[in-house]
C-alpha positions as CSV (number, residue, x, y, z in Angstrom):
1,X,12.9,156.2,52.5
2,X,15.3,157.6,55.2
3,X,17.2,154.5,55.0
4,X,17.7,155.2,50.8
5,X,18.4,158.8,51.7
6,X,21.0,158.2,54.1
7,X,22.5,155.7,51.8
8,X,23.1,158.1,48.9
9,X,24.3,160.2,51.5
10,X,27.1,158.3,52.4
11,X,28.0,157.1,49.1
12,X,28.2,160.8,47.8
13,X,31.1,161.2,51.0
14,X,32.7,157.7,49.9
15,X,33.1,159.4,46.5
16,X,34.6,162.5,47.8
17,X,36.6,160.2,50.0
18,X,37.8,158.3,46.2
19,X,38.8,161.3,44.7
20,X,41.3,162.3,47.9
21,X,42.8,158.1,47.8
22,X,43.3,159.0,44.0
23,X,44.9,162.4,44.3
24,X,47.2,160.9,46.7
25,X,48.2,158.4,44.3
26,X,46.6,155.8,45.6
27,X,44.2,154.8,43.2
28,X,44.7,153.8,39.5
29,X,43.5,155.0,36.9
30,X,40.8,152.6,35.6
31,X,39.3,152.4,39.1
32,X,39.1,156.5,38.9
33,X,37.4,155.8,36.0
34,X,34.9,153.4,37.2
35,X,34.3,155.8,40.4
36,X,33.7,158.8,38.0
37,X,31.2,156.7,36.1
38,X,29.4,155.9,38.9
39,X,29.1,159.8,40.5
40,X,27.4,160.4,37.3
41,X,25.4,157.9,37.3
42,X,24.1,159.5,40.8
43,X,24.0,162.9,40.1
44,X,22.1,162.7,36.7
45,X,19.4,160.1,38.7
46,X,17.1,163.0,39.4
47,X,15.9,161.1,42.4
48,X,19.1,161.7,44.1
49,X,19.9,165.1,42.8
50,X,18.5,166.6,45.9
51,X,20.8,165.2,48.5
52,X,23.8,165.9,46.3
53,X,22.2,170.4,46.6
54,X,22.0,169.2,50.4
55,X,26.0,168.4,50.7
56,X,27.3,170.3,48.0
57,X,28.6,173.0,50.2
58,X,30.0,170.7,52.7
59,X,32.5,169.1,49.7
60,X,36.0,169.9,49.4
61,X,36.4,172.3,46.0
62,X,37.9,170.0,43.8
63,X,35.3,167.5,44.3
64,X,32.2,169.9,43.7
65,X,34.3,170.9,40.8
66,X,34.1,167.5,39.5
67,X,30.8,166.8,39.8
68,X,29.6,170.5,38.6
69,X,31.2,169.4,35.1
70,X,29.2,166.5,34.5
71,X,26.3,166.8,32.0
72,X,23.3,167.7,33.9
73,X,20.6,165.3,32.8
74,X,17.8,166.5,35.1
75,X,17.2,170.0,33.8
């Protein structure tokens, strides 16, 4: 279980970590895409909704913003 945990951990800071590569222009736009897909994939898995409370306040602005906009499938 710690080993899952600290793996959605990570992935959540590789996200945050996407959007910064894309801001600078250094992404496209269908790989943005795919990325988005993907955070929202993990935030609605209710599972993993706790670790992304944990870190929230540790994200940059614009990437809590992001995330705070998806459809919230687990209330």
């Amino acid at each position: 279980e710690i080993i899952h945990r600290n793996s959605i951990h990570a992935v959540w800071f590789l996200f945050e970590n996407d959007l910064c590569q894309y801001q600078l222009r250094l992404m496209d736009e269908d790989t943005w895409q795919a990325k988005v897909n993907g955070m929202q994939w993990i935030y609605n898995n209710c599972d993993f909704r706790p670790m992304f409370n944990v870190r929230e306040k540790q994200f940059s602005a614009d990437f809590s913003e992001i995330v705070k906009n998806f459809l919230d499938e687990c209330n």
